[in-house]
PDB file of N, H, CA, C and O in Angstrom:
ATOM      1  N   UNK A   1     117.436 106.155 102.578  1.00  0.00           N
ATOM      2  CA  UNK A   1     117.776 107.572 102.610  1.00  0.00           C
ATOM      3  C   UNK A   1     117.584 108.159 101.214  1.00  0.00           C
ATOM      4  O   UNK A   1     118.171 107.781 100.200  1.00  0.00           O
ATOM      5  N   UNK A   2     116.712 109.102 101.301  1.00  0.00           N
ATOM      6  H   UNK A   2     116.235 109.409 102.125  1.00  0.00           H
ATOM      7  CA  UNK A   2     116.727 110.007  99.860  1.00  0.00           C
ATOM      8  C   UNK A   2     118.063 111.246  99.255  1.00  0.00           C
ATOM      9  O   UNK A   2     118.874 111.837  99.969  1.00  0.00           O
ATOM     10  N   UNK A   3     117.905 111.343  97.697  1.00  0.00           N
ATOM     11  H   UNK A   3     117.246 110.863  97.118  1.00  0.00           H
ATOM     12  CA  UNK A   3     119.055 111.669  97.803  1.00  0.00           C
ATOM     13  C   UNK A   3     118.296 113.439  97.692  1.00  0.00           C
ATOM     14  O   UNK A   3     117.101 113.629  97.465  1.00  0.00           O
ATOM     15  N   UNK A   4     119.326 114.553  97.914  1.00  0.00           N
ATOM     16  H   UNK A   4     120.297 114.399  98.099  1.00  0.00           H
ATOM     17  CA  UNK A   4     118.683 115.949  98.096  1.00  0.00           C
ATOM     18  C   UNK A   4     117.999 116.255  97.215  1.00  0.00           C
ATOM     19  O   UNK A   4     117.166 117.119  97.488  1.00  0.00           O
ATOM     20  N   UNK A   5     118.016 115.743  95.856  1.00  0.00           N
ATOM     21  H   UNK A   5     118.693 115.041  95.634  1.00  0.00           H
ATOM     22  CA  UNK A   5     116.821 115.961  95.121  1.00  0.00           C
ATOM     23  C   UNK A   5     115.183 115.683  95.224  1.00  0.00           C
ATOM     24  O   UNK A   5     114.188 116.305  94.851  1.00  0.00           O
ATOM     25  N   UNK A   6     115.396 114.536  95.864  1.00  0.00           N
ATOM     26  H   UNK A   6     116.204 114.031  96.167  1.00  0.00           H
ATOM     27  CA  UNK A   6     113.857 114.262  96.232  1.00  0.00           C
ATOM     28  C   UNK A   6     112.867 114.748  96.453  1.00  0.00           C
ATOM     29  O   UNK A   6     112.644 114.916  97.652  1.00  0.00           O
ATOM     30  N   UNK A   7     111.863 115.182  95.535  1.00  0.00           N
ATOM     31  H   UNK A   7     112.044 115.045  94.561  1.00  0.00           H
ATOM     32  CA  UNK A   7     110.816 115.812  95.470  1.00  0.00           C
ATOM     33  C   UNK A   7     109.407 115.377  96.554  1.00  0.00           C
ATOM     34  O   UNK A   7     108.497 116.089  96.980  1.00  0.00           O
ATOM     35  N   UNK A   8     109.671 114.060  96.737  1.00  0.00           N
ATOM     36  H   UNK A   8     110.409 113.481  96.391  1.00  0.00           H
ATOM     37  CA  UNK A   8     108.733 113.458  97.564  1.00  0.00           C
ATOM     38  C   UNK A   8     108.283 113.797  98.966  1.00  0.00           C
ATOM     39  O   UNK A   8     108.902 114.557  99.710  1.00  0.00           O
ATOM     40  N   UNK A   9     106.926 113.048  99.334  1.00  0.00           N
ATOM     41  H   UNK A   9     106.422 112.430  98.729  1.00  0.00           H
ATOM     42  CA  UNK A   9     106.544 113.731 100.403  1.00  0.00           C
ATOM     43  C   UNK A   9     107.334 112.832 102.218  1.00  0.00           C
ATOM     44  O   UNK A   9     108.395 112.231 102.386  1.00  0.00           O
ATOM     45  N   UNK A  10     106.513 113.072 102.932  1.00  0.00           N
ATOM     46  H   UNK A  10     105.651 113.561 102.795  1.00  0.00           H
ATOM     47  CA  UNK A  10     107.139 112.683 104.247  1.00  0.00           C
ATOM     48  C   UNK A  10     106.977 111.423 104.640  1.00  0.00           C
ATOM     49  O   UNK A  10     105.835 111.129 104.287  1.00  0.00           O
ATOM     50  N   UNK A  11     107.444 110.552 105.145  1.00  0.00           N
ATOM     51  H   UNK A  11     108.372 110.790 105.432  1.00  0.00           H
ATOM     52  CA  UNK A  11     106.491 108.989 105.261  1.00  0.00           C
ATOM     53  C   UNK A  11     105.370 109.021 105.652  1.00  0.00           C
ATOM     54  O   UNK A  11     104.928 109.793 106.502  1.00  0.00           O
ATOM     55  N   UNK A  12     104.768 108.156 105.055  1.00  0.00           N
ATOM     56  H   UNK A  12     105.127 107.528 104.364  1.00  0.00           H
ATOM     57  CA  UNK A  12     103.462 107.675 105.387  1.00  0.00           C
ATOM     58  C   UNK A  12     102.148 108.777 104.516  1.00  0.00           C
ATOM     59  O   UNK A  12     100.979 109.009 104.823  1.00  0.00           O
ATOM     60  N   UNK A  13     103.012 109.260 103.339  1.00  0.00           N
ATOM     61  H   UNK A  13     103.962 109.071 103.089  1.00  0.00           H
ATOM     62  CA  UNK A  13     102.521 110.583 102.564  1.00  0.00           C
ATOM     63  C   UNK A  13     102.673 108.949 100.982  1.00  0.00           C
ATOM     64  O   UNK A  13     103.360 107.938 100.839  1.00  0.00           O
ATOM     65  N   UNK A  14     101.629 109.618 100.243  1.00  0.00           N
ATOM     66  H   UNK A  14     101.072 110.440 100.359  1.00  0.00           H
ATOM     67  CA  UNK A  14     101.552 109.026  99.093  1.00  0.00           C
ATOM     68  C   UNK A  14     102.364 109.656  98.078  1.00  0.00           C
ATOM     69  O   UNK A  14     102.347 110.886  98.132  1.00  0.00           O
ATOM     70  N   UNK A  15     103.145 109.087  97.070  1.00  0.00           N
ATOM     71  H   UNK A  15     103.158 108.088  97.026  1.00  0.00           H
ATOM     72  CA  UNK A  15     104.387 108.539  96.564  1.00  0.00           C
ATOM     73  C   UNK A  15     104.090 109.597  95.444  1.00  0.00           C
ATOM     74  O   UNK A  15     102.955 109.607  94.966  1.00  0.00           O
ATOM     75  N   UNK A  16     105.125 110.579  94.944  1.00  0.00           N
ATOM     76  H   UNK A  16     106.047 110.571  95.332  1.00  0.00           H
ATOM     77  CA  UNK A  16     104.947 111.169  93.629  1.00  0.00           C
ATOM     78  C   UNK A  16     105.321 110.548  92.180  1.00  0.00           C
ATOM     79  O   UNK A  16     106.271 109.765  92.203  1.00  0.00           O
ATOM     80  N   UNK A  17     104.671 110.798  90.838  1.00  0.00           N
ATOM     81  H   UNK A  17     103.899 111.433  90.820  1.00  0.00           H
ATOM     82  CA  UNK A  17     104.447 110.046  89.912  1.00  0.00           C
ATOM     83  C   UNK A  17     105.962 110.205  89.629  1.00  0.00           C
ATOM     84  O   UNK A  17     106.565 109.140  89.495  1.00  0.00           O
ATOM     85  N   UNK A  18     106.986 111.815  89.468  1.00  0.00           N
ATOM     86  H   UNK A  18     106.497 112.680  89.577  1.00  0.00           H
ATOM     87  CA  UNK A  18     107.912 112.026  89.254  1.00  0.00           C
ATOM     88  C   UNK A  18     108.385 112.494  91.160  1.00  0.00           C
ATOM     89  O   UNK A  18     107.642 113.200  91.842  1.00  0.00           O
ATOM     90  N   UNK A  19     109.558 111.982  91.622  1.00  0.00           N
ATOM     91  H   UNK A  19     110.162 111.408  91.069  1.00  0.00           H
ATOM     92  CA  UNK A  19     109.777 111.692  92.827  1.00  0.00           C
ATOM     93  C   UNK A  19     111.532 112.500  92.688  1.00  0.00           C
ATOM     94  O   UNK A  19     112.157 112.589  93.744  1.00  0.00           O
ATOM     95  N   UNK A  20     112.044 112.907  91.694  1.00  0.00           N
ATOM     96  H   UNK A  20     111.536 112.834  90.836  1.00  0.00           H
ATOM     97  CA  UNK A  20     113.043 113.227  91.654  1.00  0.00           C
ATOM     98  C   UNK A  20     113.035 114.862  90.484  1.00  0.00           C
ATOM     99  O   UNK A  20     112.703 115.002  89.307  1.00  0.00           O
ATOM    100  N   UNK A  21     113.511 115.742  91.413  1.00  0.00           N
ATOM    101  H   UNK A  21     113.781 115.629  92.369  1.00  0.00           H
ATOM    102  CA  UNK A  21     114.142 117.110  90.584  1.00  0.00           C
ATOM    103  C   UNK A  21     115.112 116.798  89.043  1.00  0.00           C
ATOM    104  O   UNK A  21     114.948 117.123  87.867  1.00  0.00           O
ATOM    105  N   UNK A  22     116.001 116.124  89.677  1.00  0.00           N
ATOM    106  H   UNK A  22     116.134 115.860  90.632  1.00  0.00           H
ATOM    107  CA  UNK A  22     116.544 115.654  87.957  1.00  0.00           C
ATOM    108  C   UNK A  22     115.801 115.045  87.161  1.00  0.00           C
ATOM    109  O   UNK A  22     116.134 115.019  85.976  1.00  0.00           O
ATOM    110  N   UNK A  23     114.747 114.472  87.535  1.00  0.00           N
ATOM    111  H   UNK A  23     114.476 114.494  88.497  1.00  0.00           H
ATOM    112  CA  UNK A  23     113.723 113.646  86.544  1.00  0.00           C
ATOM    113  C   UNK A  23     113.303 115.042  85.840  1.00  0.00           C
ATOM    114  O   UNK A  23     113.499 115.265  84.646  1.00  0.00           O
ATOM    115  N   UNK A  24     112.815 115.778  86.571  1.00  0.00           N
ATOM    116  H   UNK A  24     112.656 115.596  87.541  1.00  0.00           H
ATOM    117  CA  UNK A  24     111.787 117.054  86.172  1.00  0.00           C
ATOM    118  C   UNK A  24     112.385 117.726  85.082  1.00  0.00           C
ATOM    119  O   UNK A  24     111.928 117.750  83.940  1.00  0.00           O
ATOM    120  N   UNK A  25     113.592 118.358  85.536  1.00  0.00           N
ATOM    121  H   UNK A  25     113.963 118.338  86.464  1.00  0.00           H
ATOM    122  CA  UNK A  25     114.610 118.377  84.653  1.00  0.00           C
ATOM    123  C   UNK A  25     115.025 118.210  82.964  1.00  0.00           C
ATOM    124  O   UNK A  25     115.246 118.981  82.030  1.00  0.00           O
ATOM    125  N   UNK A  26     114.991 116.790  83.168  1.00  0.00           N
ATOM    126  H   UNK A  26     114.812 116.163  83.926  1.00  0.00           H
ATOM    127  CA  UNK A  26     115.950 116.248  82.202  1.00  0.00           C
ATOM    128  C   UNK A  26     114.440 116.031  81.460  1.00  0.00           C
ATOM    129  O   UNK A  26     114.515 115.315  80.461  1.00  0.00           O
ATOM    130  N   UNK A  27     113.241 116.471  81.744  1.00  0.00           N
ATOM    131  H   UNK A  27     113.180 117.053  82.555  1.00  0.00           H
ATOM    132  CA  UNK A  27     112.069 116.607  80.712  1.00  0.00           C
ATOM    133  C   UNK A  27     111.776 118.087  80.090  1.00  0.00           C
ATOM    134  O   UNK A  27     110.789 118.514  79.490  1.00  0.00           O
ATOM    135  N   UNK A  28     113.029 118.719  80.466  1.00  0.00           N
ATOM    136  H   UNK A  28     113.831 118.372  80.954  1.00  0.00           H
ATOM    137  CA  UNK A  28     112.880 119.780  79.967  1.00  0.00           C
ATOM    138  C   UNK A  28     112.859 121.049  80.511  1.00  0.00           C
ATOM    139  O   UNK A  28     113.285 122.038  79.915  1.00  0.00           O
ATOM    140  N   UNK A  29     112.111 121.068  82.245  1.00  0.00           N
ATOM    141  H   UNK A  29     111.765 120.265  82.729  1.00  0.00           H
ATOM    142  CA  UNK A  29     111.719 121.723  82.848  1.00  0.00           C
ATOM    143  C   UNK A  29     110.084 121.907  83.198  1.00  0.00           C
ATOM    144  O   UNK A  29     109.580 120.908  82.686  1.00  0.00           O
ATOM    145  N   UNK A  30     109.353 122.442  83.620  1.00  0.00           N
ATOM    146  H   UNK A  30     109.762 123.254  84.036  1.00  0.00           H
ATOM    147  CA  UNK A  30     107.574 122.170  84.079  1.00  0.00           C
ATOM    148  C   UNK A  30     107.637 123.622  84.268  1.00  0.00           C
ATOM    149  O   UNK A  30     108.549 124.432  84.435  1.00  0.00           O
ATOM    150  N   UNK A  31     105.991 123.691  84.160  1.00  0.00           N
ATOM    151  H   UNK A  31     105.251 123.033  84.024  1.00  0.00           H
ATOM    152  CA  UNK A  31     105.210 125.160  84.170  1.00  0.00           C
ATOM    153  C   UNK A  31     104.973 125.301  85.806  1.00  0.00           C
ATOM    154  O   UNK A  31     105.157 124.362  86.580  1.00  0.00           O
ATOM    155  N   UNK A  32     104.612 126.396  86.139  1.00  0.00           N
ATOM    156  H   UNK A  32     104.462 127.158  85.509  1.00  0.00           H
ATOM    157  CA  UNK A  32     104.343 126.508  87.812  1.00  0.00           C
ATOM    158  C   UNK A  32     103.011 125.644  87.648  1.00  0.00           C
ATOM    159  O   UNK A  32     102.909 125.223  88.800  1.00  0.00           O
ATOM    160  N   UNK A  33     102.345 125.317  87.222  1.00  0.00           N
ATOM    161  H   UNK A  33     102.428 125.658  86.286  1.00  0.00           H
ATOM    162  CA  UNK A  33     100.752 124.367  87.066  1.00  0.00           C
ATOM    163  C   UNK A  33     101.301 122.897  87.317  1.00  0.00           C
ATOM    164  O   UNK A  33     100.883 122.258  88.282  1.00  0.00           O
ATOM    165  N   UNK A  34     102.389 122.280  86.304  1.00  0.00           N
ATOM    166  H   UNK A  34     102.729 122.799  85.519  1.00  0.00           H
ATOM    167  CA  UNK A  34     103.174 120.801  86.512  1.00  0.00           C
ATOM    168  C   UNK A  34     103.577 120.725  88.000  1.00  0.00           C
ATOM    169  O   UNK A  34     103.240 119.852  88.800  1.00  0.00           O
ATOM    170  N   UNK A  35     104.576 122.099  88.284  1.00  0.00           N
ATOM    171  H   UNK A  35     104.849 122.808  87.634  1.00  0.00           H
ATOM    172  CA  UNK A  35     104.991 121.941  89.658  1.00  0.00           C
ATOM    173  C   UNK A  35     104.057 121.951  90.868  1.00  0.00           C
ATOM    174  O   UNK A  35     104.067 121.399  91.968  1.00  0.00           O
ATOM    175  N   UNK A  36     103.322 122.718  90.290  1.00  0.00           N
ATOM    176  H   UNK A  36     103.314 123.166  89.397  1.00  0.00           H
ATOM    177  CA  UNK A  36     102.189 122.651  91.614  1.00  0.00           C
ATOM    178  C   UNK A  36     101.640 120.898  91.936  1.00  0.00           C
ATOM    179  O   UNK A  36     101.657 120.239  92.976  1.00  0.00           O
ATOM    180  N   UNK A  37     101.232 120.599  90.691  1.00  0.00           N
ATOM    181  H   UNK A  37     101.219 121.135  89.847  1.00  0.00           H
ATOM    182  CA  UNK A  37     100.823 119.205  90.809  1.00  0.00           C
ATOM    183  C   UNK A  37     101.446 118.578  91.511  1.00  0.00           C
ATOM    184  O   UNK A  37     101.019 118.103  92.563  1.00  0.00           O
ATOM    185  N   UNK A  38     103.109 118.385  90.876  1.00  0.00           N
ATOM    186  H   UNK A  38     103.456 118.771  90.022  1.00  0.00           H
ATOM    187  CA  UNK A  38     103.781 117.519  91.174  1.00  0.00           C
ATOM    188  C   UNK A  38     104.125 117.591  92.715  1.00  0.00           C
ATOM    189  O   UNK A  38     104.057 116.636  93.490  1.00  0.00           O
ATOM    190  N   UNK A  39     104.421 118.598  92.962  1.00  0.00           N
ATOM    191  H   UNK A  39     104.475 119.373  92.333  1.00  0.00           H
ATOM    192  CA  UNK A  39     104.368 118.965  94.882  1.00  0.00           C
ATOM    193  C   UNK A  39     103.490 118.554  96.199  1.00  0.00           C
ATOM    194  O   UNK A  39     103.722 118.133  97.333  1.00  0.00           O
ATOM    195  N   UNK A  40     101.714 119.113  94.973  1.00  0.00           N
ATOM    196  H   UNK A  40     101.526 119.454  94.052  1.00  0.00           H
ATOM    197  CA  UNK A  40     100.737 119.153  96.041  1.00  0.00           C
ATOM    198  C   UNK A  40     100.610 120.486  96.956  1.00  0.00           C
ATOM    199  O   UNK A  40     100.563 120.646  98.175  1.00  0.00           O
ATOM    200  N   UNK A  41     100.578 121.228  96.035  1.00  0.00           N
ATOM    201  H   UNK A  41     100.616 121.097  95.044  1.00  0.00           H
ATOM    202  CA  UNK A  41     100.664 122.962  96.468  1.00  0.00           C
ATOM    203  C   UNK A  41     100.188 123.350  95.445  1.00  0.00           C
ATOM    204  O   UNK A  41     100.128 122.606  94.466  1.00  0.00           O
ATOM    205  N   UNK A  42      99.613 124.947  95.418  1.00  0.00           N
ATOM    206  H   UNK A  42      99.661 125.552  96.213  1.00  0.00           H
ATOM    207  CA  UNK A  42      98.882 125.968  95.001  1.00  0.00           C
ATOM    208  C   UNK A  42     100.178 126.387  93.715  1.00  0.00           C
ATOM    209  O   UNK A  42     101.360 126.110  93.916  1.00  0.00           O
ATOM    210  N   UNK A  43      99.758 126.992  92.587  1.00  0.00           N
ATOM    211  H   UNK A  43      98.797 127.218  92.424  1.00  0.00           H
ATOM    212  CA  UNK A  43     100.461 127.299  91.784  1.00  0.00           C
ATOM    213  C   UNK A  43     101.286 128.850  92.214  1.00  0.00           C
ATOM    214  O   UNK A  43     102.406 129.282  91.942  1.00  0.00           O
ATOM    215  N   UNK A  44     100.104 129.419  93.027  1.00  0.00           N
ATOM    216  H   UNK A  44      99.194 129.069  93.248  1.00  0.00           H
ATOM    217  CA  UNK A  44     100.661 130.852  94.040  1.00  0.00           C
ATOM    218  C   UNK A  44     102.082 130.398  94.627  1.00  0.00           C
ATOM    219  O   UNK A  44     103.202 130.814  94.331  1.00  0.00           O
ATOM    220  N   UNK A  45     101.741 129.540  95.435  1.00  0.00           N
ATOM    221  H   UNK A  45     100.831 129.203  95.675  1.00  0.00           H
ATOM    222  CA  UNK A  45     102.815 129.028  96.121  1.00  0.00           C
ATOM    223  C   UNK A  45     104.459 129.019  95.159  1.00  0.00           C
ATOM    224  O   UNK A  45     105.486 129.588  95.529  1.00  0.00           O
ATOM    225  N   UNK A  46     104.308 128.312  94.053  1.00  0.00           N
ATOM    226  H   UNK A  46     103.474 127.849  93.752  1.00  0.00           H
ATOM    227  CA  UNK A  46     105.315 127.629  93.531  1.00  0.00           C
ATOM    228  C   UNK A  46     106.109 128.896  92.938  1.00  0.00           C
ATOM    229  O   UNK A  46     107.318 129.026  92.749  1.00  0.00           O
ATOM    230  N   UNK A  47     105.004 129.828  92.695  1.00  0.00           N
ATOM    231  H   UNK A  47     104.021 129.723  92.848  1.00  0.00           H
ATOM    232  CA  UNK A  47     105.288 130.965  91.601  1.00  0.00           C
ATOM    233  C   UNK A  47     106.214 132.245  93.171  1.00  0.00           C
ATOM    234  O   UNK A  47     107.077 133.102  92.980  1.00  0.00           O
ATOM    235  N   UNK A  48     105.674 131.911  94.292  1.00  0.00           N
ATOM    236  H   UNK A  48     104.973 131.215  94.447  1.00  0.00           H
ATOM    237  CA  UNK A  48     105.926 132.532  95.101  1.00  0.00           C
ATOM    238  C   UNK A  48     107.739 131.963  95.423  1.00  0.00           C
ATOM    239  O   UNK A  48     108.656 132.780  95.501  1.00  0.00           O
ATOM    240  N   UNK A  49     107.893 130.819  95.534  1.00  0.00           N
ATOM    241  H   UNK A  49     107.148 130.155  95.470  1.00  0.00           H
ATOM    242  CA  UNK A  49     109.168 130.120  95.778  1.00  0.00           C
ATOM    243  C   UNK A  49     109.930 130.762  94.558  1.00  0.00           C
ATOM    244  O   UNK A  49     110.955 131.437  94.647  1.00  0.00           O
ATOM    245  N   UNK A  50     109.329 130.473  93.531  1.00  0.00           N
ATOM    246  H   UNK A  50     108.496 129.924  93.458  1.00  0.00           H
ATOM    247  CA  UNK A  50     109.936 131.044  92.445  1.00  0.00           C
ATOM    248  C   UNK A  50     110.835 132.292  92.080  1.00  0.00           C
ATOM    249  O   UNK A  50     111.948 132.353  91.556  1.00  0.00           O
ATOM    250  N   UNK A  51     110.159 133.053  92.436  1.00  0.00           N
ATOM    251  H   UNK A  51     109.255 133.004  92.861  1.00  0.00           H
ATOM    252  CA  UNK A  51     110.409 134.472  92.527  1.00  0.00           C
ATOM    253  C   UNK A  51     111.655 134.705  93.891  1.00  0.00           C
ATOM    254  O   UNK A  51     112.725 135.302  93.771  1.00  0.00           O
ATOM    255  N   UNK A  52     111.142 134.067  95.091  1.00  0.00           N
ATOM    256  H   UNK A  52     110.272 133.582  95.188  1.00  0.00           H
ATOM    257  CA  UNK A  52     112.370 134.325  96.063  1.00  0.00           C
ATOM    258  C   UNK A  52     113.777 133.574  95.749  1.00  0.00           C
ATOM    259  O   UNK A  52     114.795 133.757  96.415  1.00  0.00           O
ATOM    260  N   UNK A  53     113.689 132.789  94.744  1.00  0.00           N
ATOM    261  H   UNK A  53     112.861 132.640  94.203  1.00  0.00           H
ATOM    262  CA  UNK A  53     114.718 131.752  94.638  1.00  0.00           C
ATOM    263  C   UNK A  53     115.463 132.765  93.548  1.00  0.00           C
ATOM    264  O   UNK A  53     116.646 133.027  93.769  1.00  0.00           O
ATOM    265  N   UNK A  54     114.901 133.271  92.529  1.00  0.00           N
ATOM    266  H   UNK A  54     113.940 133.058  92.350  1.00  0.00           H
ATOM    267  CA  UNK A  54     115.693 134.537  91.663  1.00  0.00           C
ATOM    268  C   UNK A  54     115.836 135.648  91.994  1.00  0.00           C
ATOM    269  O   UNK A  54     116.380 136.508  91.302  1.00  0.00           O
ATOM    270  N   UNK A  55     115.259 135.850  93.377  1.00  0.00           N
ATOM    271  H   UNK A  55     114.818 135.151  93.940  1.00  0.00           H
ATOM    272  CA  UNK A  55     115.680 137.437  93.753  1.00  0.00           C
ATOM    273  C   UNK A  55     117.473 136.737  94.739  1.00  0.00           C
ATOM    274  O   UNK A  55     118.685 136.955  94.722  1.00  0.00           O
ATOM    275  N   UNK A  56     116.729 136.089  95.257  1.00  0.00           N
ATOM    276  H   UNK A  56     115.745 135.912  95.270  1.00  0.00           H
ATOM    277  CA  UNK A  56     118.326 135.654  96.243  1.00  0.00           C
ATOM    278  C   UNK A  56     119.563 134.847  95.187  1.00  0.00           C
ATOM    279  O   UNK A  56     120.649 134.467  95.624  1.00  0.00           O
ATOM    280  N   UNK A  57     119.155 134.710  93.853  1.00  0.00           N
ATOM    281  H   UNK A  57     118.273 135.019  93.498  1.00  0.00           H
ATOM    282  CA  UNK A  57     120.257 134.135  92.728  1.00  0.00           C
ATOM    283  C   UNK A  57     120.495 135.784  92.420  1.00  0.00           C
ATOM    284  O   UNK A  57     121.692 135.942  92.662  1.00  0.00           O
ATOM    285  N   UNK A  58     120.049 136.816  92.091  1.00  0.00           N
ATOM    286  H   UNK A  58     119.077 136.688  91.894  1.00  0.00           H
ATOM    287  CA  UNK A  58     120.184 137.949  91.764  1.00  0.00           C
ATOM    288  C   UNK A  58     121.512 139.005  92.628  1.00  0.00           C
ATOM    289  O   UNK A  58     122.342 139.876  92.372  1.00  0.00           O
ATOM    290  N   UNK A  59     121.051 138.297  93.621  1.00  0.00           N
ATOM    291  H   UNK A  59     120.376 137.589  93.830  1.00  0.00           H
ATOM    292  CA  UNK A  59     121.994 139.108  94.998  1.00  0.00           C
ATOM    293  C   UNK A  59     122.884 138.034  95.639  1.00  0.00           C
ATOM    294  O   UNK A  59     123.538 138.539  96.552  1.00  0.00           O
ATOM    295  N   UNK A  60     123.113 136.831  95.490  1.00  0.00           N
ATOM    296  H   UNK A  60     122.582 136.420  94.749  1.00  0.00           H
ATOM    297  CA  UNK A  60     124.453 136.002  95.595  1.00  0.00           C
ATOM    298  C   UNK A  60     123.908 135.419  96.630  1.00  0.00           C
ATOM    299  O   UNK A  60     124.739 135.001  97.437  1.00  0.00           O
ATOM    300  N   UNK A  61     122.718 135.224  96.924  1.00  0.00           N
ATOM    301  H   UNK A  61     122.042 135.563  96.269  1.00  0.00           H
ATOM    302  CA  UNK A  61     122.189 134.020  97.976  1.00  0.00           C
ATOM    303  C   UNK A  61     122.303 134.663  99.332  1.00  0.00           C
ATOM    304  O   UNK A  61     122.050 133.980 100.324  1.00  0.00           O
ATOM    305  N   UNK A  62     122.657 135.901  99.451  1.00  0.00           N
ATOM    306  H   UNK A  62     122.863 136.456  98.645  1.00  0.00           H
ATOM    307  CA  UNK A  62     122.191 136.381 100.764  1.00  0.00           C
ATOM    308  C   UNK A  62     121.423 136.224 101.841  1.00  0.00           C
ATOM    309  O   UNK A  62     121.453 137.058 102.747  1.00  0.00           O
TER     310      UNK A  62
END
């Protein structure tokens, strides 16, 4: 069982180099380009999550 951080993909999906959010983290933090990598998604994408994740921190998670 993974723990909720787990960045990784679904079984039978190939294994990420960094596999954990606190790993990512505790390096400081990553550019939407690192995250994209590290995911396996478009940097649009990440920058897109991005943005909805601080509009709904903005307004109390609504």
């Amino acid at each position: 069982m993974r723990c909720r951080h787990h960045l990784g993909p679904e079984l039978g999906e190939p294994e990420l180099a960094t596999s954990c959010a606190l790993d990512v983290a505790d390096l400081g933090g990553a550019s939407a380009e690192e995250v994209a990598e590290l995911l396996g998604v478009s940097v649009g994408e990440v920058r897109r999550v991005e943005a909805e994740a601080l509009a709904r921190a903005r307004t109390g998670w609504q």
